[in-house]
Phi, psi and omega in degrees: 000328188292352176282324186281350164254035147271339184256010183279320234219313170293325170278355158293296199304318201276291193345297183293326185275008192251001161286321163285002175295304210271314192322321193265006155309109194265148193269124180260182155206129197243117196236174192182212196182112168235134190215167189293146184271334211258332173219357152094352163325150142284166201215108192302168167047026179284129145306132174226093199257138167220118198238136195282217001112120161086331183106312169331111151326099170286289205203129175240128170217191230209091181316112147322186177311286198303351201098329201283154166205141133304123198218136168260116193224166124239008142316109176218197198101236182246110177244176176220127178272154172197171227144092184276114282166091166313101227061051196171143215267128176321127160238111174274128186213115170312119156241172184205096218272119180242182206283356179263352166304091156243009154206125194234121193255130135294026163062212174238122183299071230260126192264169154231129208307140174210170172304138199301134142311320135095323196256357162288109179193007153245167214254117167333116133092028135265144205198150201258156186289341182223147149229146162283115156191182233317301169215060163225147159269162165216126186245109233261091197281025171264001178287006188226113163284127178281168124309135156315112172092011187243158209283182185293342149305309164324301197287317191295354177260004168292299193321090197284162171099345187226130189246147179219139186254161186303325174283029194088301152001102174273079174298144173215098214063026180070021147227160221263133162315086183263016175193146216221115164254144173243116183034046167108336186240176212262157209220074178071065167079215188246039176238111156337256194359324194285331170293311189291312163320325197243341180260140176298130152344301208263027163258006189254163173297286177252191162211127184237141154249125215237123152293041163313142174274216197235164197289286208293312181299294192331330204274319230226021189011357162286127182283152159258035188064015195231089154239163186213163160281108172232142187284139162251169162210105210251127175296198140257135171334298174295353158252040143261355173240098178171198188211176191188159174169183179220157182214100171235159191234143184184126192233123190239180170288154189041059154050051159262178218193134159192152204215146186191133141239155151226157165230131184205106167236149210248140152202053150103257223259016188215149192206138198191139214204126142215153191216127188244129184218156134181170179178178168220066183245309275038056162264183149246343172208177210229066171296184173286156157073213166332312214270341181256065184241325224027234182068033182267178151092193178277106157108186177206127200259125165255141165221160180223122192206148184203167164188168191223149191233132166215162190216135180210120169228047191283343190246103145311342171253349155211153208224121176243125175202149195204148174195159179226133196209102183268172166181152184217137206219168194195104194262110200222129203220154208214126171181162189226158200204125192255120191220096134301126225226131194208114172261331197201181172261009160210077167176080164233173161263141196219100194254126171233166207215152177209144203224164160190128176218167174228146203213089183238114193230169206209125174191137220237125186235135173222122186246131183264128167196144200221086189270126170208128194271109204291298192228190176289331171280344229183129206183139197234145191201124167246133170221084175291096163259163192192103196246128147262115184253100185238143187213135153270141200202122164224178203181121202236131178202115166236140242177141154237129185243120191226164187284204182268354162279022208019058171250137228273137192224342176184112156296168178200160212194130181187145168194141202254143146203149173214122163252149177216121194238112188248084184273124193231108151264085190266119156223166205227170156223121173232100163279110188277151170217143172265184154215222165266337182265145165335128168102320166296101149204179178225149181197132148271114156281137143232156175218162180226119156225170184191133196232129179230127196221108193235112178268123147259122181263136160222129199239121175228144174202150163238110194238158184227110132308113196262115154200122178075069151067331183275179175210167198198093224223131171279154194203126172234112161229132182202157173232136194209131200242132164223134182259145197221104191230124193220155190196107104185215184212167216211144147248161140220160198203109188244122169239132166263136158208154179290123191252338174203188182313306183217068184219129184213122180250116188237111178253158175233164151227167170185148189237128183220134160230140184211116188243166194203083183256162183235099153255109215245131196221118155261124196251120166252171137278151149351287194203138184324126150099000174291181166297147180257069223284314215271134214241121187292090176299355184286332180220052133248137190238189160185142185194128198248119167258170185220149166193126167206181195193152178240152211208110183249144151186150191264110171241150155240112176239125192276159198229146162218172192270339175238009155227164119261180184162133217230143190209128158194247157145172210210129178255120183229102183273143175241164183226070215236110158236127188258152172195106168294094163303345186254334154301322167089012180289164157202140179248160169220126197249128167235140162237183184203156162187150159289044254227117169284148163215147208215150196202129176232145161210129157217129194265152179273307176212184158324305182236055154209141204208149175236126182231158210197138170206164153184147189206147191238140177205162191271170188196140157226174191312164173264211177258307163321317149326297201257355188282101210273028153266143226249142186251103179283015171347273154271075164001313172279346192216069164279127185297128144264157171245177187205105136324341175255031181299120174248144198277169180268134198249113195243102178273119169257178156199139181248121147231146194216155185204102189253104155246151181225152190248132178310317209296308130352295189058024176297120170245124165240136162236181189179101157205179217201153225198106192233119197228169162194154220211091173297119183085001187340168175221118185221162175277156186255095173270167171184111193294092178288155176314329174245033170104350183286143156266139162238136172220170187189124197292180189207157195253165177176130173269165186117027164253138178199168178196147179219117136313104144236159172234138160237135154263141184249317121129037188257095183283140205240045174161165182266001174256025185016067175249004186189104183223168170228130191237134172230122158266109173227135180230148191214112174242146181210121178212149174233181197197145170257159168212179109258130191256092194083020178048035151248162174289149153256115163236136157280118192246099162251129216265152153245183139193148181224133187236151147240151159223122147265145162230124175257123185232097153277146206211113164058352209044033149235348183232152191217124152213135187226114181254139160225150195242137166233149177234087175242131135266159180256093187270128148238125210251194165191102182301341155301328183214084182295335190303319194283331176334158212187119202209117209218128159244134149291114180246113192221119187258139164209136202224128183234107224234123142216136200232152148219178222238155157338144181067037182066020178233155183222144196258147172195149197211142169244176165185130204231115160251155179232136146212153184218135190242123148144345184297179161316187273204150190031358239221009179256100208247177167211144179209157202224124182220115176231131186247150159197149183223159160227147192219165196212125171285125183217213173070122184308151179072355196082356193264032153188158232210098212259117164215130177245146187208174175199130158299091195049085189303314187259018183026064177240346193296126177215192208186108154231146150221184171242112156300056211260122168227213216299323160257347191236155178219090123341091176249131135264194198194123186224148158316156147197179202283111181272203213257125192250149158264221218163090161272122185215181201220147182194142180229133160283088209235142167188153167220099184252144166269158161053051151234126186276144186312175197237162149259141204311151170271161172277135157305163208176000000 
């Protein structure tokens, strides 16, 4: 603890000298007079914006009675005055502010009249950093300041309301980003990452976090219940025609290596990206600055990866876009593992474990989406996907098991291979039809999927059993071959019609079959190291499931001008047949449900809004779930499956409540998250005498969980060069079991605050801090003795300057502690990455870097594990402290930017 507060109290410190920094920032004033050019009115309530660099807000007012208006800034060097004005021609004007201006009259401004506009009534290229609307934020990125060169992860971590994990991974309002669009369209399939890591920040406009629906509720304004969280990411208008990229190289100590290009060339209506990496730092890519070091996650990952992307919408009437995207990885992973297993109030387990594996997988991704407006009437969207996967996985384990006196019941010793050849084919078809009356449409879903999956296993374990003084030894060598087959497809088919003035009555149907098989072939030997000729029938199967259902449902959604709101529900009969072919059984299930659905939204004003849902929907079982062969993997931890498996009845509800204040720039966001879960499928655990777990799912009620989160946005100026973003989540879930053919609920409390803070000074010093806190309550009604309460700590501070002759030092540093753990497993750590880096080259285009990777060689990856019987810590290898030499050129060329006019002096 005594480190994180020297680092408590350095982060305090730069606060403070950089408020005082800010203090001695001399405050200016720029006044001025707007009028009619044709009759010399002055012309009142006019917007007047003064903009930095980027588009950055300096200062904003509002013209009086008389025309006058007045703006107090301190930013200066070369800004631009504007003004926009209803019936009258924009005015832009260059300044050039110097550090000794501390009152500056423009005169007087004579706008000049032209035909009125209704949609020109905002003041050219100003823009408040957040707008609200019906489901979207939209975040305006020249307003959240960057590092020179750095991507689009760098900028999203500004943002309130949107958090990035180490591994990349974006959340928002506690739900994870699954998808990253560039100006509406999709950008090498569905892994953030390939965007947020490879296009630079400072070519974008906005960033909208978007509640996307599904093509067809987009079509039918009506939801089907298929929302996902998505990134937009809007370019700015002069960089779309031109082409820009980057290229680095970099060769460090114990021989690490890591190399990343892209290329992107825009022509408006056309787009076109490849993108290449590899290393063996654990990047998936090489970005600029900090962010391209990798060593984030678990084991050390070598990867090699390239893909290619386009977009051609030059046919207004048809839209094409694609990518192809290979990769190949090679995963070498090292850990030790403390694991209680808690059953009863006198009856647990205590398994310690130590691992080592290799992992090398090759895996082909090709995405497709194909939009063509047949007519004015009629419109089609095709989205063909296509994945291939092949992976080797082998892996070594060894483990001790003691009882609840800690007396030692079974040693164990096992090492795996698995090959897996996986061909995965989704393709959706959506036909729409309008009609002439408003409102009026029919649009048909269809979907294919098709999954074919061939395993191969080899499995040996040696277990020694302790019981009474006796001893006793188990021996597994099998071989175990599973074909693995999944298949389907589904319509839903939506009619909308306006039933009144602002009333839209929307009916569906829908069909879905999903059929599914398992041929499951277990193989002994003869006689040791021989072939493995002999065929086990006890955990050989063939096993077929069917599961299909018909889906009728009734919407209404009324449109009012500051609410909407959707009132409806959905009759859903299933159809579930299991059928054991080596037995010759069969089950048949039939059910029906109901699920109501409900949707509220009301804007308060522009940038305040309230939203309300709830939706109920069915889950069904998996195939694994339901398959009744028993999976000896883990000798100590055998899978049973249950065929009489009924599916799960799942209710959420959502509220969110978002506002921004203009004035200000103040932003709160604040919503909740309610799930409760019928029929739930949860495990039957049981603790055999000599250390085995058996576990097997089940259907069982009592689960539920609630979610909340609030953000807070507090910029200490309008030029969000010194802002504070405050987070706090609040989780409660509880999970039913059985444990010991008794009930178990798990109750786990979470609660977490961050605070972030961001400064920029001028665009040479940069500094971004954040502080994290999560507790853990997690309680257990089987065993109270166990209960268990952890606290996380996480500090991280991201610093860079620059200094004279083009060079910039920049440094990060991430401590960690965690309290409340096992036994070794409580750890504090310090991981400091710094780099210098020296700018060369005509433009600025190349880019000289010495860097080092965990500077104090402390980085170590512990975690905690809490479910339903068990509380789990590991300890996993990771990648430790490296230099780095590196080289990165920079290229970019854009077209249709227009000259300037001289600036005025000051």
């Amino acid at each position: 603890m005594k480190k994180l507060w020297q680092i408590y109290l350095l982060t305090i410190l730069a606060i403070g000298m950089a408020s005082a920094s800010r203090a001695q920032l001399r405050e200016y004033r720029l006044s001025g007079r707007l009028t009619d050019q044709s009759t010399r009115e002055a012309l009142p309530n006019a917007p007047v914006a003064l903009l930095g660099k980027d588009s950055v807000t300096a200062a904003h007012a509002v013209t009086d009675s008389l025309g006058r208006f007045t703006l107090t800034a301190t930013l200066r060097g070369p800004l631009r005055l504007v003004v926009s004005y209803m019936g009258f021609d924009p005015y832009s004007r260059h300044l050039l502010v110097s550090d000794t201006a501390s009152s500056i009259s423009v005169g007087n401004i004579a706008m000049v009249p032209k035909g009125i506009n209704l949609a020109r009534i905002d003041v050219e290229g100003y823009r408040q950093p957040i707008t609200l609307k019906e489901d979207t934020i939209e975040y305006n990125a020249g307003s959240f300041k960057t590092k020179e060169n750095a991507v689009v992860e760098e900028l999203l971590k500004k943002l309130p309301g949107i958090t990035v994990e180490r591994d990349g991974t974006i959340k928002a309002g506690g739900e994870t980003v699954k998808k990253v669009l560039v100006d509406g369209k999709p950008f090498f399939g569905n892994d953030p990452k390939m965007a947020t890591r490879n296009l630079p920040a400072d070519i974008l406009e906005k960033v909208q976090l978007i509640d996307q629906k599904s093509d067809q509720a987009q079509f039918t304004g009506i939801s089907d219940g298929q929302t996902e969280k998505v990134i937009n990411l809007t370019v700015k208008e002069n960089k779309r025609r031109g082409f820009f990229g980057r290229a680095t190289a970099g060769y460090g100590t114990d021989s690490r290596f890591s190399a990343n290009m892209n290329i992107n060339a825009f022509r408006k209506d056309k787009q076109y990206a490849f993108i290449g990496s590899g290393n063996n730092t654990n990047g998936t890519s090489l970005g600029e600055g900090m962010s391209g070091m990798g060593g984030g996650g678990s084991g050390i990952t070598r990867n090699w990866n390239g893909g290619l992307q386009f977009n051609n919408s030059t046919n207004p009437k048809f839209r094409l876009n694609g990518s192809y995207h290979v990769n190949n990885s090679q995963a070498e992973s090292e850990g030790s593992s403390d694991r209680q297993n808690i059953f009863s109030k006198d009856s647990s387990s205590y398994v310690f474990g130590g691992n080592n594996g290799l992992n090398t997988a090759m895996a082909h991704n090709v995405n497709m989406r194909i939009e063509s407006d047949i007519d004015s009437f009629y419109s089609l969207i095709l989205t063909p996907n296509l994945t291939f996967n092949n992976s080797e996985n082998q892996s070594q384990r060894l483990s001790t098991t003691l009882d609840n006196d800690r007396d030692t019941v079974n040693t164990n010793r096992s090492t795996t291979f698995t090959e897996t050849k996986t061909p995965i084919i989704n393709t959706g078809a959506l036909f729409r039809r309008k009609f002439r009356k408003k409102g009026r449409t029919l649009s048909a879903n269809f979907n294919l999927a098709y999954n074919n999956s061939d395993v191969t296993t080899f499995n040996e374990a040696y277990t020694r059993f302790s019981d009474n003084m006796q001893t006793r030894l188990d021996t597994i060598d099998q071989k175990v071959q599973a074909e693995n087959m999944s298949r389907n497809y589904g319509v839903r088919i939506s009619y909308t019609e306006p039933v009144f003035r602002d009333r839209y009555l929307e009916i569906n149907y829908g069909y879905n079959n999903s059929f599914s098989s398992s041929d499951r072939y277990t193989w002994d030997r003869s006689k040791p190291g021989g072939e493995y000729d002999i065929l086990n029938d006890s955990l050989t199967n063939h096993f077929n499931n069917l599961n299909a259902y018909h889906q009728a449902g009734l919407n209404l959604r009324t449109e009012k001008l500051k609410y909407n709101y959707t009132l409806g529900f959905n009759l859903q009969q299933n159809f579930l047949e299991s059928r054991n072919l080596t037995k010759g059984e069969t089950i048949e299930q039939r059910t029906t449900n109901i699920s109501p659905t409900a949707q509220f939204a009301y804007n308060f004003s522009q940038n305040k809004r309230l939203k309300m849902s709830y939706r109920g929907n069915t889950q069904q079982p998996s195939m694994e779930q339901l398959q009744p062969v028993p999976d000896l993997t883990n000798r100590l931890l055998i899978r049973l499956g249950n065929p009489d498996l009924k599916p799960s009845f799942n209710n959420m509800l959502n509220i969110t409540y978002n506002t921004f204040n203009k004035d200000n720039y103040r932003s709160f966001f604040v919503g909740m998250t309610g799930m409760m879960h019928l029929n739930k499928i949860v495990n039957s655990n049981t603790l055999r005498p000599d250390g085995v777990q058996i576990v097997q799912p089940v259907n069982l009620n009592g689960n539920y969980s609630l979610n909340a989160f609030a953000v807070t946005g507090l910029p200490l100026d309008k030029s969000q060069k010194l802002a504070f973003n405050f987070t706090t989540e609040v989780g409660y879930r509880r999970d039913p079991s059985y444990v010991n053919d008794k009930k178990n609920f798990t109750n786990n409390l979470t609660v977490g605050q961050t605070v972030n803070f961001n400064l920029s000074v001028k665009d040479k010093f940069f500094l971004g801090t954040e502080a994290r806190v999560n507790y853990n309550d997690a309680r257990f009604s089987a065993n109270p003795q166990n209960n268990a309460k952890y606290f996380n700590y996480d500090l991280n501070l991201d610093a860079s300057i620059q200094l004279p002759w083009d060079v910039v030092v920049a440094s990060q540093v991430h401590y960690t502690a965690t309290t409340g753990r096992g036994e070794g497993y409580n750890q504090q750590f310090t991981r400091i990455n710094s780099s210098v880096a020296k700018t060369f080259l005509p433009k600025r285009q190349g880019i000289l870097r010495f860097q080092v990777y965990d500077l104090l060689n402390q980085n170590v990856s512990v975690n905690r594990t809490v479910a339903d019987n068990y509380i789990e810590d590991t300890r996993n290898m990771v990648l430790r402290r490296y230099y780095m030499l590196s080289f990165t050129w920079i290229f970019n060329r854009f077209g249709g930017q227009n000259g300037n006019q001289p600036p005025m002096r000051f």
